[in-house]
C-alpha positions, -999 to 999 in steps of 0.1 A, spaced: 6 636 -624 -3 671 -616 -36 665 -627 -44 637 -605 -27 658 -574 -49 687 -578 -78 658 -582 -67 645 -544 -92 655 -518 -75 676 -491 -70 665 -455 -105 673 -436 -96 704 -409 -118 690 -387 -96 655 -386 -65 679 -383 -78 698 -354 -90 664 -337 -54 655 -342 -39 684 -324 -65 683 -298 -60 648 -286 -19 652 -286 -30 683 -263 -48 665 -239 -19 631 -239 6 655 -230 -13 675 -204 -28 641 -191 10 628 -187 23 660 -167 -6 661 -146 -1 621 -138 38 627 -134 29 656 -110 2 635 -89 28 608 -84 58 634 -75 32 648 -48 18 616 -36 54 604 -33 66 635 -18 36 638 5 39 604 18 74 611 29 60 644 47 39 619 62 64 597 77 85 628 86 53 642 107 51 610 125 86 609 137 87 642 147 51 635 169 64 602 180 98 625 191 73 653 203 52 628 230 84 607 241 109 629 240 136 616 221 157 631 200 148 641 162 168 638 137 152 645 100 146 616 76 165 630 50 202 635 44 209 672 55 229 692 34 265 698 49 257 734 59 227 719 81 250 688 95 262 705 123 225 706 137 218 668 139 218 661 177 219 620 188 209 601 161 207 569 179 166 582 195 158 589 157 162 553 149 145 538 182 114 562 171 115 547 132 120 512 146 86 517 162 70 532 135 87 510 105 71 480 128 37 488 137 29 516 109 2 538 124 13 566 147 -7 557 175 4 520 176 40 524 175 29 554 208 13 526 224 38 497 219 67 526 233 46 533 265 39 498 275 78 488 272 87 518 290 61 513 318 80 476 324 113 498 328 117 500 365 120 539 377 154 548 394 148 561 433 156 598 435 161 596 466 197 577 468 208 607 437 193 635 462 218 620 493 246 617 470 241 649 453 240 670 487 275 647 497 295 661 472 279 695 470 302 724 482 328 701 490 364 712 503 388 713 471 417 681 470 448 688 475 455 683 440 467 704 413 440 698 384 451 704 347 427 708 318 401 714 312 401 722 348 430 745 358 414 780 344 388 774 369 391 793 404 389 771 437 363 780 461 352 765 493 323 780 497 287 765 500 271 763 467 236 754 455 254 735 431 283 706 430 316 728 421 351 712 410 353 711 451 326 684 450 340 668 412 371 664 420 361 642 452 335 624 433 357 616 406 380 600 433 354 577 450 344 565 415 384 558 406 381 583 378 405 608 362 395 642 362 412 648 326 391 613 314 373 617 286 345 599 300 332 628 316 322 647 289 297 623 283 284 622 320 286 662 317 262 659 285 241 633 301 236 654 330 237 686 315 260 700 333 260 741 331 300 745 331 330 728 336 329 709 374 294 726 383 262 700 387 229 710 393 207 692 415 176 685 387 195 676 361 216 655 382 189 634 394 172 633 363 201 625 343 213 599 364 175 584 362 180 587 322 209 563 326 190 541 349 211 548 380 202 549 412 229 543 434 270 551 438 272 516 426 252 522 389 272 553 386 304 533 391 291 502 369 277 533 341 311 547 335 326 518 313 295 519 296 292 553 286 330 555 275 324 524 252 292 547 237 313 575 233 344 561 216 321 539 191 288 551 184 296 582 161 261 595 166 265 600 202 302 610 196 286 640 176 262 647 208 296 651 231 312 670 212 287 697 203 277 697 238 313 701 250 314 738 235 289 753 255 300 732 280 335 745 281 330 782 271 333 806 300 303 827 306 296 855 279 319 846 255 311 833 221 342 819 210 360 792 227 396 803 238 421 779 219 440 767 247 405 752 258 399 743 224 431 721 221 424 708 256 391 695 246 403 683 216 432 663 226 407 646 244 382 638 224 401 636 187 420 604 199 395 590 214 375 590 184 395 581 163 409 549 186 374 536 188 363 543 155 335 573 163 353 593 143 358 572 108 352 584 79 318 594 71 302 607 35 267 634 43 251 621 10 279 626 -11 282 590 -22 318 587 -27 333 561 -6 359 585 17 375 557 25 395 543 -5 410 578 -10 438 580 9 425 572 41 413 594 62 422 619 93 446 607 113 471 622 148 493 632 121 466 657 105 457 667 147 490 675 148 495 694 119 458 710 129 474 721 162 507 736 143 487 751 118 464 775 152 496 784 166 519 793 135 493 816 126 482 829 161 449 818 164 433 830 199 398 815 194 372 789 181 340 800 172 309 778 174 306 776 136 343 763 133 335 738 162 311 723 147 322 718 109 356 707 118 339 676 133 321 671 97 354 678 85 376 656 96 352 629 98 350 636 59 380 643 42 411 626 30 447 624 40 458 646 11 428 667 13 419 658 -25 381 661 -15 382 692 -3 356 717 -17 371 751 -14 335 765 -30 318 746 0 302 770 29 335 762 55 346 782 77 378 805 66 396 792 94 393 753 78 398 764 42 436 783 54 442 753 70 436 730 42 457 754 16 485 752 47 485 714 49 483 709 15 518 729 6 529 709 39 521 675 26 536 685 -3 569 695 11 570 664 34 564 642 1 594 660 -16 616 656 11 612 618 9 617 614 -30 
């Protein structure tokens, strides 16, 4: 047996380095195809993403990125709903320059509001004599004035929110601030009121009247333009050189907005690309959890909101549960939303106890 091993010709080297060399190439063939097709696949994306953001860039709607932001990033998506009018264009006609054209020639059959009907009502209720009424919030920390103004004041608000049968306090008016753009609290500036009342496709006292019911069905449904409102509202509300928002204002605000939301479903339960279904744990945020919110800022004396907190308390609530299971301490919140949650928690606790 040895004999006849030591008799068996050996393995050529040559075959043994063909052998090696061709597994070589096979594997760096595969990683090079797996790395063309990650690229192709990624660059195609780019692609699409380039497009919306042109298509955003020429018609000026709003962008919103393609891909599912992180939640640190969430609190910088503005109105969604443009986004999706701008991929609706390009999902339809593919090329960039077609899905241009088709936008333009539907626009250009959309008849342009008269400015000037907006310029006549906008210099009737600028500088306006203040009602004889005693506004609350959000307008009671402002100062009357009677004097002429550039501008429409709360003089001039207050009277136009009488002649369209609206309450100051409403809710709705946040939106027609944002719409509008509206500097401050009561204070209208002439181009943005004509051009935002042309955005809305009014031209008359009578389209501002008949846009109200519209714009407060928008608001308390459509979370994307809910999310618009409410970012807007903080610079809207915060007095001039301060970065926080004082938390009397805050709670103002939010009592108007939270159960609004919430009512109309704006504010159900969402999940930024967590993919967990929020809403079979638990349920969600509730007037009980903005109550406890609100007890929570004044048992422990809290004299401001910051932007930051603003904004990721909307993501919050729109993402947790009603025992605050899913919270992520580990997650980049603000500290004022992670006390709160360690608060609630031994509160929900104690209320649970006191029931069994």
């Amino acid at each position: 047996m040895i004999v006849s091993l030591l008799l068996t010709p050996p393995v050529p080297i040559t075959l043994s380095i063909s052998i090696v060399f061709w597994t070589t190439l096979l594997s760096l063939f595969i990683a090079v195809s797996i790395s063309f097709l990650k690229n192709f696949t990624m660059s195609r994306l780019s692609r699409k993403d380039s497009d919306l953001r042109e298509f955003v860039r020429v018609t000026g709607a709003t962008y919103v990125p393609m891909f599912s932001p992180p939640l640190s990033t969430c609190i910088n998506m503005s109105n969604a709903s443009s986004s999706r009018e701008a991929r609706r264009y390009l999902d339809k006609h593919l090329r960039l320059d077609t899905a241009l054209q088709s936008y333009m020639n539907t626009r250009e059959n959309v008849p342009t509001p008269s400015s000037s009907e907006l310029e006549k009502l906008f210099n009737k209720y600028k500088g306006m004599q203040l009602l004889p009424v005693c506004p609350g919030p959000p307008f009671s920390h402002i100062p009357p004035s009677d004097r002429i103004d550039d501008d429409i004041t709360v003089d001039g608000t207050l009277n136009l929110c009488s002649d369209l049968g609206v309450d100051p306090e409403d809710v709705v008016l946040l939106a027609v601030a944002c719409e509008l753009k509206s500097p401050s609290v009561g204070r209208w500036r002439k181009t943005s009121w004509i051009q935002g009342w042309k955005g809305l496709g009014v031209e008359s006292f009578e389209g501002m009247k008949t846009s109200i019911p519209r714009l407060r069905k928008k608001l308390a449904a459509d979370p994307d333009y809910f999310r618009r409102v409410y970012l807007y509202t903080f610079e809207f509300a915060r007095s001039e050189g301060q970065r926080s928002l004082g938390i009397e204002l805050a709670q103002a605000f939010w009592s108007l907005l939270l159960p609004f939301g919430l009512k109309g479903g704006a504010l159900h339960i969402q999940d930024y690309g967590g993919g967990n279904d929020l809403s079979k744990v638990n349920g969600g945020w509730t007037e009980v959890h903005t109550q406890l919110w609100y007890e929570f800022l004044k048992e422990k004396n809290i004299k401001g909101i910051s932007k930051d907190t603003w904004a990721m308390f909307l993501i919050f609530l729109r993402t947790i549960d009603a025992m605050f299971e899913t919270y992520d301490m580990e997650a980049a919140w603000p500290s004022t939303i992670d006390d709160f949650v360690e608060w609630a928690r031994e509160r929900l606790k104690a209320q649970d106890a006191g029931f069994t």
